[in-house]
C-alpha positions in Angstrom: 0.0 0.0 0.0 1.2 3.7 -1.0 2.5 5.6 2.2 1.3 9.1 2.8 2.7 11.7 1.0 1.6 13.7 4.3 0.6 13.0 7.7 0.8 15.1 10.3 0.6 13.4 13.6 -1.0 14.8 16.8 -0.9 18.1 16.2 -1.8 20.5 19.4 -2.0 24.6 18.8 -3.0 27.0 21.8 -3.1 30.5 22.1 -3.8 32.6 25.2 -6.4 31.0 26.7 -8.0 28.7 23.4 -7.2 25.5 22.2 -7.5 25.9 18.6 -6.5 22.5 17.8 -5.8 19.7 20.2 -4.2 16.4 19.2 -5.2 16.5 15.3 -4.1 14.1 12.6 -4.7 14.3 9.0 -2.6 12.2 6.2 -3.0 12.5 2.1 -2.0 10.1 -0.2 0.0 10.9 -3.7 -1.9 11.9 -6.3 -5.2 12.7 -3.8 -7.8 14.9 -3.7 -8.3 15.4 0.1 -11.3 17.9 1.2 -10.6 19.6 4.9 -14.0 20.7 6.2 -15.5 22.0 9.2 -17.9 24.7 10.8 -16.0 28.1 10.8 -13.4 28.1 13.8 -13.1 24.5 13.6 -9.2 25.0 13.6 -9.0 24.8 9.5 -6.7 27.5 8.9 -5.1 27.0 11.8 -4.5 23.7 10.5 -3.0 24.6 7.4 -0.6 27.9 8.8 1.0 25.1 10.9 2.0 22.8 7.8 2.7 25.7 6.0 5.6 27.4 8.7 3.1 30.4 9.3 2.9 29.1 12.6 6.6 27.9 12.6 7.8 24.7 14.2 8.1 24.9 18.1 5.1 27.0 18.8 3.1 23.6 18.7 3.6 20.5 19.3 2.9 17.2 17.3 4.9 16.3 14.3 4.7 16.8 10.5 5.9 13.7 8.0 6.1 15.0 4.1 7.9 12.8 1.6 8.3 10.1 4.5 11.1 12.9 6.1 10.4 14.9 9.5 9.9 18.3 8.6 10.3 21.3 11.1 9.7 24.2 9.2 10.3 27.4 10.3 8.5 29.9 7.8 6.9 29.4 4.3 9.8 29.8 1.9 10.6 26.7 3.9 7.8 24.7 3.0 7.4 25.9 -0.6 10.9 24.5 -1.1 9.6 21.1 -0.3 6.9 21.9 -2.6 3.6 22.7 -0.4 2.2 25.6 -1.7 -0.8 27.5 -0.4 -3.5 29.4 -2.0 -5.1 31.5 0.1 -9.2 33.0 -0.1 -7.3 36.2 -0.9 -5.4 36.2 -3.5 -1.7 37.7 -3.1 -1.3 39.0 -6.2 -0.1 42.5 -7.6 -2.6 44.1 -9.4 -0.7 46.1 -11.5 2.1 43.7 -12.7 1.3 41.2 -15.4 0.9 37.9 -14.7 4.6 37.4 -15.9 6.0 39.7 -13.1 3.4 38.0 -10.7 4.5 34.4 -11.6 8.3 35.2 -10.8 7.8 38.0 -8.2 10.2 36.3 -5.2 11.6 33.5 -8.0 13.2 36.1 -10.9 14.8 34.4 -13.7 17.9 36.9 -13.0 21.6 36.6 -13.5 24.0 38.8 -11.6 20.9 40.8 -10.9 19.6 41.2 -14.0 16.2 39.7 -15.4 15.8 37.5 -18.3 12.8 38.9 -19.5 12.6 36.5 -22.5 12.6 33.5 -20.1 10.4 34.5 -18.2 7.8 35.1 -20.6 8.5 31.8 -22.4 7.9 30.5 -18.9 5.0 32.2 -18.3 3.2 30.9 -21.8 4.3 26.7 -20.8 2.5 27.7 -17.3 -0.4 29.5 -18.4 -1.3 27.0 -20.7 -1.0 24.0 -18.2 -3.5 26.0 -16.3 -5.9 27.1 -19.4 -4.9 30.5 -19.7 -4.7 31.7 -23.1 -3.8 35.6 -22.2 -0.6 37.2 -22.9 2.0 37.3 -20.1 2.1 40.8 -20.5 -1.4 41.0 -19.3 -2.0 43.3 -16.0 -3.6 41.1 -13.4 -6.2 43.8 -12.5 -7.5 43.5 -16.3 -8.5 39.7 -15.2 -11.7 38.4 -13.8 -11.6 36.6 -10.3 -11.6 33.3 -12.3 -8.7 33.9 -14.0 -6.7 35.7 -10.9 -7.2 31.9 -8.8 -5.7 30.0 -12.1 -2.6 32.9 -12.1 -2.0 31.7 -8.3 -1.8 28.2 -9.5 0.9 28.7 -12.5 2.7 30.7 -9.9 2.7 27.5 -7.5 3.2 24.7 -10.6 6.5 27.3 -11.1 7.6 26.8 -7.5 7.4 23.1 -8.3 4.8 22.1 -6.5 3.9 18.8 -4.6 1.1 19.3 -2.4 -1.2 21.9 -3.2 -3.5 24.0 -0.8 -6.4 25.7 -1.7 -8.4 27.8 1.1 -12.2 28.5 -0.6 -11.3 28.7 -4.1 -14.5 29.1 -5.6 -15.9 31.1 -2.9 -16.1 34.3 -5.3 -16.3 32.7 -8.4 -19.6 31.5 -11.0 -19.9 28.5 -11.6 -18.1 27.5 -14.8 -15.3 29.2 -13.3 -15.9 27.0 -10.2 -16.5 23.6 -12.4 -13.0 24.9 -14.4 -10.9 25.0 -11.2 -12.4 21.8 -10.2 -11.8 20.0 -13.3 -7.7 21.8 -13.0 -7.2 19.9 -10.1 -8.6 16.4 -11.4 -5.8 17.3 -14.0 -2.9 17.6 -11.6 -4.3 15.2 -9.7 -3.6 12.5 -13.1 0.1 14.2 -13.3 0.4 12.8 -9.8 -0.2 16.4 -7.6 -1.7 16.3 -4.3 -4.1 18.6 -3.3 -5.7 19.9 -0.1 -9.3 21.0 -1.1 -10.9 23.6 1.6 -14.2 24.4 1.2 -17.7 25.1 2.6 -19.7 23.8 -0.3 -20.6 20.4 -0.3 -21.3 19.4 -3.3 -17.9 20.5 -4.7 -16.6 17.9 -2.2 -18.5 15.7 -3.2 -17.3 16.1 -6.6 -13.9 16.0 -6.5 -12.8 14.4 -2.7 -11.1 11.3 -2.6 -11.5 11.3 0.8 -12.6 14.1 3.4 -11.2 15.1 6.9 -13.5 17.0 8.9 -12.3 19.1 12.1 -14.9 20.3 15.0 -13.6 22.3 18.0 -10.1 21.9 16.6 -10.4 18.3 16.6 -10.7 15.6 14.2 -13.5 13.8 14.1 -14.0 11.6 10.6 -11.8 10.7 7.9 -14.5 9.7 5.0 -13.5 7.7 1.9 -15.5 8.2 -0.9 -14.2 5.6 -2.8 -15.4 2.7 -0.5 -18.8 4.1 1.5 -21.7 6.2 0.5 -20.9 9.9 1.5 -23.5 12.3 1.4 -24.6 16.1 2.7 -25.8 15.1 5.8 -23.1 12.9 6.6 -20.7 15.3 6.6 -22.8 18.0 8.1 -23.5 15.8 10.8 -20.0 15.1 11.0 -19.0 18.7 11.1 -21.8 20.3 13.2 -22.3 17.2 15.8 -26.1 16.7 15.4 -28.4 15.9 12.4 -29.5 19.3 10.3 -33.0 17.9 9.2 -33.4 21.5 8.0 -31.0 23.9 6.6 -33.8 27.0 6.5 -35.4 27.8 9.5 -39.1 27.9 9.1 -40.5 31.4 7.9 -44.1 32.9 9.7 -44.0 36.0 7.7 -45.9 39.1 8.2 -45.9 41.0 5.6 -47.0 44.9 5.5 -47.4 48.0 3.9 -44.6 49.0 0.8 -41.6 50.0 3.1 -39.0 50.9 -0.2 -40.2 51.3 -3.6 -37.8 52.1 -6.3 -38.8 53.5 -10.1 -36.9 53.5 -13.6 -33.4 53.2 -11.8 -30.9 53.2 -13.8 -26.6 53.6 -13.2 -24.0 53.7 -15.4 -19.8 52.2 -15.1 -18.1 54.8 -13.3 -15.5 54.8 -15.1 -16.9 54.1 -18.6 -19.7 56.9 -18.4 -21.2 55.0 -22.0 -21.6 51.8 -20.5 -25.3 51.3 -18.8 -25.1 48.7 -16.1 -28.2 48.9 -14.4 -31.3 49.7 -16.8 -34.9 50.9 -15.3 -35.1 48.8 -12.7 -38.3 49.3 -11.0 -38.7 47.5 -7.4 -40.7 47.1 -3.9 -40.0 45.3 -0.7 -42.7 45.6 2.2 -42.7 45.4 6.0 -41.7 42.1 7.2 -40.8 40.8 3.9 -37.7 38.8 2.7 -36.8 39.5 -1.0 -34.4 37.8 -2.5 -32.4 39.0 -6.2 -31.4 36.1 -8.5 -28.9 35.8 -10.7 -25.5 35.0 -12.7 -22.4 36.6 -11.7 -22.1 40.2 -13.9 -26.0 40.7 -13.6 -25.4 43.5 -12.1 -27.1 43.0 -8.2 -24.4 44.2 -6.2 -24.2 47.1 -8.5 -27.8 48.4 -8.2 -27.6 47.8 -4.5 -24.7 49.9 -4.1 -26.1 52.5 -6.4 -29.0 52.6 -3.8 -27.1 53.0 -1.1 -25.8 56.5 -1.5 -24.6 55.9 -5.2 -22.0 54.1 -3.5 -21.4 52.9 -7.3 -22.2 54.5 -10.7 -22.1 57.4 -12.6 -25.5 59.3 -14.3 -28.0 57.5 -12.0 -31.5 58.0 -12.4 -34.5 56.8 -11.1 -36.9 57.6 -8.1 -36.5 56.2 -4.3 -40.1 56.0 -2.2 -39.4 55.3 1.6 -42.8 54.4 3.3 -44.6 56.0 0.3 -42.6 59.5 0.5 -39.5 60.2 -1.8 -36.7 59.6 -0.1 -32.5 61.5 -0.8 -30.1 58.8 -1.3 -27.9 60.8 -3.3 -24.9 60.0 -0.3 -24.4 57.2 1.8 -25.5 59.7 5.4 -28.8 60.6 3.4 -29.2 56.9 2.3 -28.6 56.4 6.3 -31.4 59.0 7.4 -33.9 57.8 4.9 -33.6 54.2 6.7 -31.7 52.1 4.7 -28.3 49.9 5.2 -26.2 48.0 3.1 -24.0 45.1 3.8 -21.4 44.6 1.9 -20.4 40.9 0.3 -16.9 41.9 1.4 -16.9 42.2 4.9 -13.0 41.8 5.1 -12.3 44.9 2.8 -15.3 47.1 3.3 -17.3 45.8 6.0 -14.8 45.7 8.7 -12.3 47.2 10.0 -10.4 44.0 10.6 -6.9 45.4 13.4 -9.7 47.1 15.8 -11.6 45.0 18.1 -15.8 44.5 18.1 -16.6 47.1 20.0 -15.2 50.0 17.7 -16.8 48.1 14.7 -20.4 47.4 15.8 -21.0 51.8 16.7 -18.7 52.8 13.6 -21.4 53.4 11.4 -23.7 55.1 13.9 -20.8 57.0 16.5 -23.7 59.6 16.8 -25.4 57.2 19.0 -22.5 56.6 21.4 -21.8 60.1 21.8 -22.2 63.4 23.8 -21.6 66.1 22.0 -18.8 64.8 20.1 -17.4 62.6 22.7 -17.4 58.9 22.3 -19.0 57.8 25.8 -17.0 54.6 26.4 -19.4 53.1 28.7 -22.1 53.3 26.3 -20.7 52.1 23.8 -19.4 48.7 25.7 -23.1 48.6 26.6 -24.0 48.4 22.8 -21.3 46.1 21.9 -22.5 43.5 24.4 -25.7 44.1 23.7 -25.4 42.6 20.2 -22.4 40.5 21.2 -25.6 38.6 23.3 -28.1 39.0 20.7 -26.6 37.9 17.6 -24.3 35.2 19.7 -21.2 36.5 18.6 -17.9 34.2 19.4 -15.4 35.7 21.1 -13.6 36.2 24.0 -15.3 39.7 24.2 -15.9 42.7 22.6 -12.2 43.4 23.0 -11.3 40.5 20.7 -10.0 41.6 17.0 -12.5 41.2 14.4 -9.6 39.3 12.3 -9.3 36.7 14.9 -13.4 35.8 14.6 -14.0 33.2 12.2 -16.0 34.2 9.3 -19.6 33.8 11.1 -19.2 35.7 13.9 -17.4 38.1 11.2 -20.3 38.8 9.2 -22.8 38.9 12.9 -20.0 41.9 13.8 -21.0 43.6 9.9 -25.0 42.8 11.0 -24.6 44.6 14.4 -22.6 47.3 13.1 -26.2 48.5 10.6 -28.8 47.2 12.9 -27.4 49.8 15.4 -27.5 52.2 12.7 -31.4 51.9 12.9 -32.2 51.1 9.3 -35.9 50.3 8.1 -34.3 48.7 4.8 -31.6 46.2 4.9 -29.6 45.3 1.9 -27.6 42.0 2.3 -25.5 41.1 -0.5 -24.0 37.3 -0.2 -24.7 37.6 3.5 -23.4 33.6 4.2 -20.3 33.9 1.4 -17.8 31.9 3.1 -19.4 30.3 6.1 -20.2 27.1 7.2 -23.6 25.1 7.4 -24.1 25.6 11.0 -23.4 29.5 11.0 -25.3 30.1 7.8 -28.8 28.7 9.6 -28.0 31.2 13.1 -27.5 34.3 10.4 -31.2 32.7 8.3 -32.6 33.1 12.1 -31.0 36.3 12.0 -32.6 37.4 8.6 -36.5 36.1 10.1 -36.0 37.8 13.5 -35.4 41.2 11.7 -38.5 40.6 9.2 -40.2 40.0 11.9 -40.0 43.3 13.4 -41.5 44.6 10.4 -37.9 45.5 8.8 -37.7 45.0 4.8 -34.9 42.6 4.3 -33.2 42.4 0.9 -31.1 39.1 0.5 -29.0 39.3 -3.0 -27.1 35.6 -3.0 -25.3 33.4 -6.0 -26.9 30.5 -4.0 -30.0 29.6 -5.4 -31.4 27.0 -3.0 -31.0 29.7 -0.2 -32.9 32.0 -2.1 -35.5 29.9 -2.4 -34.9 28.6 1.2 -35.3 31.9 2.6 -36.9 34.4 0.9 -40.8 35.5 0.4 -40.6 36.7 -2.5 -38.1 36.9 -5.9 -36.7 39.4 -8.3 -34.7 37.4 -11.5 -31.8 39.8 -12.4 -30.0 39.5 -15.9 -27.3 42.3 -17.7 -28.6 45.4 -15.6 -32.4 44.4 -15.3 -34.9 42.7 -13.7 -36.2 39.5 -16.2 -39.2 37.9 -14.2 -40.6 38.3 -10.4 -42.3 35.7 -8.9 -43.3 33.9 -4.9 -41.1 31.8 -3.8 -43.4 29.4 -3.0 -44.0 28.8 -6.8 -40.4 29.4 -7.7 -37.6 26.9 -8.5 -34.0 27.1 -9.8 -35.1 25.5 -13.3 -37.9 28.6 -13.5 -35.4 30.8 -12.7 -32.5 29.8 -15.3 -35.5 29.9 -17.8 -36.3 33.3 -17.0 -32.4 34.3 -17.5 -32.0 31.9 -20.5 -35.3 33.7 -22.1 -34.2 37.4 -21.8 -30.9 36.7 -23.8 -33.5 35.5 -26.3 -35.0 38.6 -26.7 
C-alpha cells in the first residue's frame, strides 16, 4: 500500500487562553484529492498555517511527515521549497504587474541581478497554458476576472514546483463555470500525480472531487471519510462537522408582511468609469414590512451594483431613477442621506469594506452610527461597551469579548459583527448582499434566524445571494436579475431554480 505523502501526527495549537487545535491528525496520499472541512473556527486554517511554517515549528507541538522525512519548518519559503504551496481565499497577487511579473515575483529568472525577461515570458506561456490561460503574459492582473486571478496563483505554485497543493475557498467568489474549471484543473494535476488539499464550505464541490474528506470540529478531528469505498452524502458530513443531524437547513419562515416599506422606479446607473456603458437599466422595485426579498442571478447581472447605487450611489455614474421610503420620496444621493432615509447596506466583502479588521468588536459594531454613542462629540465609552455586548448577546457573537479583533473571529461571527454594526445604525431597509459567502452550514442557519428575526420586526430585508437553493430557502418573494435588469418576479413558494435559469435563458433571447 502507497504511504502518505503527508501526515501530520498529533498536532496540538493554543493561544492565550483557546485551544484551537488539540491532538489532530490528517494524512493524504500521492496523487489525492483530500477535502478539509469543518464549521468556521473548527481550527481549518489554523491547521493549514502550521503545515505551511506560518505558525513555525516549536510553537506547537505534534509532528509533520512529508515525503516520509520529518519536517520542522520554520517559515513558508521553507515549506514551498519542499513543494507545499498554499492558496489562500485572498489572492496575493499585484494588481498592476502582469501575470509574468506575478508568476516570478520572489523567484526572478535573474543573473547577476539582472532579469531575463525573455525567459520569463517563455515560462510564463508553458505555465499559463498547463493552467488554461490563453492571455498574454504581458497581461496586468487587475484587467482579469476573479476566475482567472485563482488560475494565475496556480501557474505561480506549478513554477515553484509544487507537490502538495493548498487551496483555502477557491470558488468562494467565483460563478460556476469558473468553479466547475478550477475543479476539473485539479482532477488534471491530480492524473500528473499532484496532491491537493481541497478547503471548502460547499458540499457538493466535495462531493465532486474528494477522494477522501477530513472533517475538524472544535479543533479536533472527528472523521476521515473515503468516498471511494462508502456512500458519503450532505448530511453525513454535516452531521459530521456540526455534531447533530441538520434535518433542515432554513429555518421555518411565519411572515408578516406589510405595507410597501422601499419602492424604487426607472433606476438606472452607469460604469463609473466608462460613463457610456449602462449597467443597471430601469429597474423598477418594492419590498414591504416584514418581507424577505431575494435577487437572483449569474455573476455580472449587475445585483451588487444596483444595490450599491441605492445606497448612497455608493457605485455608478449618471444614476436616475426615483427612491419611495414608506410611500414618501426619499435622498439617497450620499451614503449619510441613504442612512437617514432608513436604509443599510451590507457589503459581500466584509473583510475589505465591512470591517475594519486590526480594531476589536466594540469600535466596529457603533462605527457606522458614533452619533449614538456620543455626547456632544465625545465617544461615551461606557455606552458604547453597553451596545457592543448588547449585540455580542443578541446575535451570539464568538469571542472572547468585545475586546477581541475582528480578524481573529471566524468568518460567522465576522459577518454577525457587519449585521450589528447596521442594525445599530437603525435602518428600516436592509440590503444583504452574499450575507453567508464563506461560512459554514451551522453558522449560515443562526444568520437565516438572524434574517427572520429582523422581518419580523417589520424591517424589509433584501437578500442578494449566488446560491440559489437559499434563495428559495429563505426568501418571500423573488426578483430574477440578468445584464442590468430585472427578467421575471415571482413567490417563492411557486419558484424553482429551473424557473429561474429559464427566465435568464429567455431574456438573452429577446
Amino acid at each position: 500500500m502507497a504511504q502518505p505523502i503527508l501526515e501530520m501526527r498529533g498536532i496540538t495549537k493554543t493561544f492565550p487562553g483557546v485551544n484551537a487545535l488539540t491532538d489532530v491528525n490528517l494524512a493524504v496520499m500521492p496523487a489525492e484529492i483530500h477535502a478539509v472541512v469543518g464549521e468556521n473556527g473548527a481550527g481549518k486554517s489554523t491547521l493549514m498555517k502550521v503545515l505551511s511554517g506560518v505558525y513555525p515549528h516549536g510553537s506547537y507541538d505534534g509532528e509533520i511527515v512529508f515525503e516520509g522525512g520529518a519536517r520542522k519548518f520554520a517559515s513558508i519559503s521553507d515549506s514551498e521549497g519542499a513543494g507545499i504551496i498554499i492558496i489562500h481565499q485572498e489572492l496575493a497577487l499585484v494588481p498592476l504587474l502582469s501575470i509574468a511579473e506575478n508568476i516570478f515575483l520572489g523567484h526572478e529568472t535573474a543573473k547577476r541581478g539582472v532579469i531575463n525577461w525573455f525567459e520569463a515570458f517563455r515560462r510564463s506561456v508553458e505555465l499559463l497554458k498547463k493552467v488554461g490561460l490563453k492571455e498574454h503574459p504581458n497581461t496586468l492582473i487587475t484587467n482579469l476576472g476573479t476566475g482567472k486571478q485563482q488560475l494565475v496563483e496556480i501557474a505561480k505554485a506549478l513554477n515553484k514546483k509544487v507537490k502538495l497543493l493548498i487551496l483555502d475557498e477557491p470558488t468562494s467568489s467565483l460563478n460556476e463555470t469558473d468553479s466547475n474549471a478550477l475543479l476539473a484543473l485539479l482532477q488534471e494535476f491530480k492524473a500528473h500525480g499532484i496532491s491537493s488539499i481541497l478547503i471548502t464550505h460547499k458540499l457538493n464541490e466535495v462531493l465532486k472531487v474528494a477522494d477522501r474528506i477530513t472533517v475538524l470540529r472544535d479543533g479536533r478531528t472527528v472523521d476521515t471519510l473515503d468516498t471511494s469505498t462508502a456512500k458519503v452524502s450532505e448530511d453525513r458530513i454535516i452531521k459530521a462537522m456540526v455534531g447533530r443531524e441538520l434535518t433542515d437547513r432554513y429555518p421555518p419562515r411565519h411572515a408578516k408582511i406589510g405595507e410597501i416599506m422601499l419602492e424604487v422606479k426607472d433606476w438606472n446607473a452607469f460604469h463609473p468609469l466608462h460613463a457610456d456603458r449602462q449597467v443597471i437599466r430601469n429597474v423598477s422595485m418594492n419590498v414591504r414590512q416584514g418581507e424577505v426579498l431575494g435577487i437572483a442571478g449569474l455573476m455580472g447581472a449587475g445585483r451588487t451594483e444596483l444595490a450599491m447605487s441605492l445606497f448612497g450611489r455608493a457605485y455608478g455614474q449618471k444614476i436616475s431613477g426615483e427612491v419611495l421610503v414608506q410611500g414618501k420620496r426619499a435622498d439617497v444621493s450620499t451614503i449619510p442621506k441613504a442612512m437617514a432615509a432608513g436604509l443599510a447596506y451590507v457589503t459581500e466583502d466584509r473583510k475589505t469594506y465591512g470591517l475594519v479588521l486590526i480594531d476589536h468588536i466594540k469600535h466596529n459594531v457603533t462605527l457606522a452610527h458614533l452619533d449614538g454613542v456620543a455626547r456632544r462629540g465625545v465617544i461615551d465609552d461606557l455606552k458604547e461597551l453597553a451596545v457592543a455586548n448588547k449585540y455580542r448577546r443578541e446575535l451570539a457573537i464568538r469571542s472572547a469579548s468585545v475586546y477581541q479583533a475582528t480578524v481573529n473571529l471566524s468568518g460567522g461571527n465576522q459577518q454577525k459583527v457587519v449585521l450589528s454594526k447596521w442594525l445599530f445604525s437603525g435602518p428600516q431597509v436592509l440590503i444583504l448582499d452574499e450575507p453567508t459567502r464563506g461560512i459554514d452550514v451551522g453558522a449560515k442557519y443562526e444568520i437565516y434566524n438572524i434574517i427572520n428575526a429582523l422581518a419580523e420586526q417589520g424591517k424589509a430585508v433584501i437578500v442578494i445571494s449566488s446560491e440559489m437553493p437559499e434563495l428559495l430557502g429563505i426568501s418571500d418573494r423573488l426578483y430574477v436579475m440578468n445584464e442590468g435588469r430585472f427578467v421575471a418576479e415571482m413567490a417563492t413558494r411557486e419558484a424553482s431554480q429551473e424557473k429561474i435559469m429559464r427566465a435568464i435563458m429567455n431574456s438573452w433571447e429577446k
